[in-house]
C-alpha positions in Angstrom: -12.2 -6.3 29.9 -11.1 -4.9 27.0 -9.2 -1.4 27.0 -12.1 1.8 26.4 -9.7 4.5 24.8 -11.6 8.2 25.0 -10.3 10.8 22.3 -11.7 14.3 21.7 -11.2 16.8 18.6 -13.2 19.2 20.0 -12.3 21.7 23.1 -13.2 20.4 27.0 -13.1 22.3 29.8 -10.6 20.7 32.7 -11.2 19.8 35.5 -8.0 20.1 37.4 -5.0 22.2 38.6 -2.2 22.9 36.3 0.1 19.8 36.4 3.7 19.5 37.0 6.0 16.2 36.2 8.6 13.9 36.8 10.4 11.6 34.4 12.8 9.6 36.6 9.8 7.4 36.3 7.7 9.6 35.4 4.4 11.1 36.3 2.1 14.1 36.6 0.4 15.9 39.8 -3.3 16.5 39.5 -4.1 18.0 43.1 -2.7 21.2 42.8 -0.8 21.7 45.6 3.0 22.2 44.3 3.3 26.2 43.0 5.0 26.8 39.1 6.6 30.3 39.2 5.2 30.4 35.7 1.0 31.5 35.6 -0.9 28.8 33.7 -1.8 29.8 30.0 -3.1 27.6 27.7 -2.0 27.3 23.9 -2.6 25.3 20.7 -0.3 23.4 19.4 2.8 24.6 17.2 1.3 24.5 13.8 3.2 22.4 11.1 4.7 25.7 9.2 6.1 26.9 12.9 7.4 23.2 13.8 9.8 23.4 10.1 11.0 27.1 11.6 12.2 25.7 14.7 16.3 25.5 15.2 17.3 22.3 16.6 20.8 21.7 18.3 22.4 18.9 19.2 21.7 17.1 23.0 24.5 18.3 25.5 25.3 21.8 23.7 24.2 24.8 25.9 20.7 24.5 23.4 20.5 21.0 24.3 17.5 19.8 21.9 18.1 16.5 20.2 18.7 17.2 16.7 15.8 15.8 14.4 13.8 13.7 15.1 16.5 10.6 15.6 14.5 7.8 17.1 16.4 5.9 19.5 15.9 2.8 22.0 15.8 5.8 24.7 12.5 7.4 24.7 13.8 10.0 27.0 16.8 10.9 25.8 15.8 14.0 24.2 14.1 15.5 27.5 16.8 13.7 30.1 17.8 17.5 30.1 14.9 19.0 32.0 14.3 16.9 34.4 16.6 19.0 36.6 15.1 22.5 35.4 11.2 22.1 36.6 10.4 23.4 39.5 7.8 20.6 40.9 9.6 18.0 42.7 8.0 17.5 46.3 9.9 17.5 49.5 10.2 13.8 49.6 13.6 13.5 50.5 13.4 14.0 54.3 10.9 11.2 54.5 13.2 8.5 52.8 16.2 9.8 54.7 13.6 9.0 58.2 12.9 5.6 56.8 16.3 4.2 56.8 17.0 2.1 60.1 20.7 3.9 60.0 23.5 4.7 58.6 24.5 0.8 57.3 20.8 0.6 55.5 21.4 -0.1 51.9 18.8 1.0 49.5 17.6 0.0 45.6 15.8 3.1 44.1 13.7 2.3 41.0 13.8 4.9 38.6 16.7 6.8 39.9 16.6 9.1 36.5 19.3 12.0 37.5 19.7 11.3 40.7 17.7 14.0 42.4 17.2 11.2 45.6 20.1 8.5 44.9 22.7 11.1 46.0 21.0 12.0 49.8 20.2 9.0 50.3 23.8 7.5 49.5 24.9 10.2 51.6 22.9 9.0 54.3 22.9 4.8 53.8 26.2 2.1 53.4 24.7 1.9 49.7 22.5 2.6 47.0 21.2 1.2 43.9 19.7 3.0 41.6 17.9 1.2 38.0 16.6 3.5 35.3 15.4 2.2 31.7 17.0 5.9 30.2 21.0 5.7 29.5 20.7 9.3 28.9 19.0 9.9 32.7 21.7 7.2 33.8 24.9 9.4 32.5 23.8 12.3 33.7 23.2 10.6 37.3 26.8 9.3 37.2 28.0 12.7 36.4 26.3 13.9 39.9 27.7 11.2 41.6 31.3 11.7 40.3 31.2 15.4 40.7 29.9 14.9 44.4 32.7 12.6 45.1 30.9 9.3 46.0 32.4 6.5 44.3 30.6 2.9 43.3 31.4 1.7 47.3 28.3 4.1 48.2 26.2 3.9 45.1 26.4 2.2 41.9 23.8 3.3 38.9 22.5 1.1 35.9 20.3 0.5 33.0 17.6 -1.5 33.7 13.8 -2.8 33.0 13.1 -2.0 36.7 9.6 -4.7 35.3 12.2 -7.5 35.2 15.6 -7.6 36.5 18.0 -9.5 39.6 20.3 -9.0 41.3 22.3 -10.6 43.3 21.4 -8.7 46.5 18.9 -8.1 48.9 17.9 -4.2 50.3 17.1 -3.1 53.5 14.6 -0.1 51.6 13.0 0.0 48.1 11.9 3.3 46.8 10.1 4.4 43.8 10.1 7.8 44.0 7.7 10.6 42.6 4.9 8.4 41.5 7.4 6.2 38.9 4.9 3.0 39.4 2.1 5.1 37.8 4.3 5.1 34.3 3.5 1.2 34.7 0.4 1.3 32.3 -0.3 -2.9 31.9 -1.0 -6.0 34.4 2.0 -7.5 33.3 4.5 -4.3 34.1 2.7 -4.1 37.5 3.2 -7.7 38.3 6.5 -7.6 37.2 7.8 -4.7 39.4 6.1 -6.3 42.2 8.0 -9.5 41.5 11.1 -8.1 41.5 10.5 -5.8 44.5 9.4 -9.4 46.7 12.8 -11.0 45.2 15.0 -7.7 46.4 13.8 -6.8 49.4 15.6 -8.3 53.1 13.5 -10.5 55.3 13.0 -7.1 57.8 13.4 -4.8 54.8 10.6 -2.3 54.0 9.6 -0.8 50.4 8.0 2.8 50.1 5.6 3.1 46.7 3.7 6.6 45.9 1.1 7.7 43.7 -0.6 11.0 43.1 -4.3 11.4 44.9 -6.7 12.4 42.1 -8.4 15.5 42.8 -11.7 14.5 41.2 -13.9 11.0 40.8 -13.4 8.5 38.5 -16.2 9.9 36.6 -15.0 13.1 36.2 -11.4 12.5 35.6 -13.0 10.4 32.7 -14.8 13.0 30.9 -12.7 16.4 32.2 -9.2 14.8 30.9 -9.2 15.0 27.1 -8.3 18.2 25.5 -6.5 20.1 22.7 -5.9 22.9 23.9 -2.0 23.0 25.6 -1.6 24.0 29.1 2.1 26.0 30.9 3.0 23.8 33.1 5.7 25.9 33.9 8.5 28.4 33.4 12.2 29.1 33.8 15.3 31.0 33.2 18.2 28.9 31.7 21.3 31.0 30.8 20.0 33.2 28.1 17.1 31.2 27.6 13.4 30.7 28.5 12.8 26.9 29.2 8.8 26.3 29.0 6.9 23.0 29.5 3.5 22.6 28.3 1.1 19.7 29.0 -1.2 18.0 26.5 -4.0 15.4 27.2 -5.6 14.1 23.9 -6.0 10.4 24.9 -7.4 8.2 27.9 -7.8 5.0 28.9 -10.9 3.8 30.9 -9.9 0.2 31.6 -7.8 0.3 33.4 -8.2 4.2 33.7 -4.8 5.4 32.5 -4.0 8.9 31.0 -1.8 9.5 28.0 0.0 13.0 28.9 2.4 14.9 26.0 5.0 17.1 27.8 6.3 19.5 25.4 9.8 21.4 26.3 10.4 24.2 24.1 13.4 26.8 24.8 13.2 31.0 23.2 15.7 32.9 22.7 14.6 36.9 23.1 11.0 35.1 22.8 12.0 32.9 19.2 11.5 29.6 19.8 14.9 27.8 18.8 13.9 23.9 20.0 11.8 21.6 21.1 11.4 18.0 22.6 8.4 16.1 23.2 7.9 13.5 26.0 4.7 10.7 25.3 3.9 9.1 29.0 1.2 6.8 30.6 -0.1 8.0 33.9 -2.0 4.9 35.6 -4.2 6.1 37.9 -5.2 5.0 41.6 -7.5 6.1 44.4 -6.8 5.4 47.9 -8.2 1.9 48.8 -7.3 0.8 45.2 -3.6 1.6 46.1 -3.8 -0.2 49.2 -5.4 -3.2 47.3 -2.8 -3.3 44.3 -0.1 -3.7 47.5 -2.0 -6.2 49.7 -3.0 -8.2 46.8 0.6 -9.1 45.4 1.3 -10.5 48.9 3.1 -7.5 51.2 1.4 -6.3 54.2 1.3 -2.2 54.3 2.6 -1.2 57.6 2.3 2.8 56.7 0.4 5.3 55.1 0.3 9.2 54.7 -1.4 11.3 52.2 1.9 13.0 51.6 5.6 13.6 53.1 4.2 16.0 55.6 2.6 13.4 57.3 -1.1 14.0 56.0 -3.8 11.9 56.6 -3.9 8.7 53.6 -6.5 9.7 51.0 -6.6 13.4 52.0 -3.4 14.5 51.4 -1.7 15.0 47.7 -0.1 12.3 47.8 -0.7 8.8 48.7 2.6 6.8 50.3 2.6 3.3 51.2 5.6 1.6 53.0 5.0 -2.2 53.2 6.7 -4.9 54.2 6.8 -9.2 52.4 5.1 -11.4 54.2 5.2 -11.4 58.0 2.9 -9.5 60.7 4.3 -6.5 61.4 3.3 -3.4 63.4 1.7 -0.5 61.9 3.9 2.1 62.1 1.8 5.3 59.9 0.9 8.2 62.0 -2.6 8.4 59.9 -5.5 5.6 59.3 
């Protein structure tokens, strides 16, 4: 079936929560539960005349915008900087750290970005992995790892399609974390990660994918998603500077349903806005049993499920989180049906 693309020039009204996101693969939370400190607004865009005002500075000076519009092979570099600032990511760490078998598990984490999981869990494994497709997310991991003292004997970092790569190891857990499998818009990048998850993984080992849980039906995702109007996302103090991010949904796909978020970062000074950086994603989206399918139907057998890191019930929860194993019949081992 051919893709259905939906675009509106008109205002909608939404029909979720505020959203919050993640770019170490990248993704967007549409249940609501996570809190910004920031209260939501909505705002139109920057208008051309305002855009040609703003003060760009170079990437790694304390205003950290890219300066220009440079367009590099990178399609994060500009934004590798706020990854760290929002205040969104889930308490995910805790249930990784549970999952390894003990302290000589080594791990490959897909989509590392600045490391915000590879450095607990090389603090609590013999070794990690971590692939990312961003230098910029990449270098700034490294300088985490460095400036916590762990060397390349517990983790080693690198630039990678995590769609097609090898190594020339196997890994006792695979993690994606924060939803990075949703950035994976086409049949071919799906397959591809799925491919390369069956050809890294140990005979025993066990791989942990997540998603968000959308809050509404298909049908209503569908025609509540486009808007023009720009949404706070959230809000934060960053040396002298305001750091705001502000989501913008002008285009979705209906086969396979995928959403086309903008994530605009823009930084004020005493309330002028001095820079800006816009991140372009694809959100694919999945509802429970469609999850489950995607996994079973590449081959692996899901031998856990929670609808988030608390331990919620699969399909009730914010999250949905699979752990699945290749191949051979193992127990069950989710709290939750």
């Amino acid at each position: 079936m051919s893709p259905i693309f939906w675009q509106r020039k008109g205002p909608a009204q939404h029909a979720f929560s505020a959203v919050g996101a993640c770019f170490g693969g990248i993704s967007l939370e549409f249940s609501g539960t996570y809190t910004h400190p920031a209260p939501k607004q909505s705002r139109r865009r920057l208008s051309i005349a305002q855009r040609a005002q703003v003060k760009h500075k170079p990437l790694g000076t304390s205003g950290g915008f890219g300066k220009g519009r440079v367009v590099t092979s990178d399609w994060r570099a500009d934004v590798a900087e706020f990854y760290d600032l929002g205040p969104h990511h889930p308490d995910d760490i805790p249930f990784y750290l549970a999952h390894l078998f003990g302290p000589s598990a080594s791990v490959l984490e897909l989509g590392c970005g600045t490391g915000r999981v590879t450095i607990p869990l090389a603090n609590g494994a013999s070794f990690v992995q971590g692939s990312d497709n961003s230098e910029a997310m990449i270098a700034r991991c490294r300088r985490k790892l460095e400036e916590q003292g762990i060397g390349p004997a517990k983790a080693e970092v690198g630039v990678r399609d995590i769609t097609r790569f090898s190594l020339d190891q196997t890994f006792d857990l695979i993690v994606a974390p924060f939803r990075m499998i949703q950035n994976l818009a086409t049949e071919a990048e799906v397959e591809g990660i799925f491919h390369c998850i069956r050809r890294h993984l140990s005979p025993r080992g066990t791989c942990i994918l997540n998603v968000f849980n959308p809050k509404s039906d298909r049908e209503t995702l569908v025609q509540g998603w486009v808007s023009t109007d720009e949404n706070l996302a959230w809000e934060v103090n960053h040396g002298d500077t305001v750091v705001r991010c502000y989501d913008l949904r002008e285009r979705l796909q209906e086969h396979p349903l995928v959403v086309f978020p903008e994530l605009v970062y823009r930084r004020y000074r005493n309330e002028e806005l001095i820079g800006e950086a816009v991140l372009r994603i694809a959100m694919r989206c999945y509802y429970p049993q469609e999850f489950l399918d995607l996994i079973e139907g590449n081959g692996f057998r899901v031998t856990g499920k929670w609808g988030g890191y608390a331990g919620e019930q699969y399909g009730t929860g914010p999250e949905l989180v699979v752990a699945f194993k290749d191949g051979a019949d193992f127990p069950f081992i989710g709290a939750h049906s």
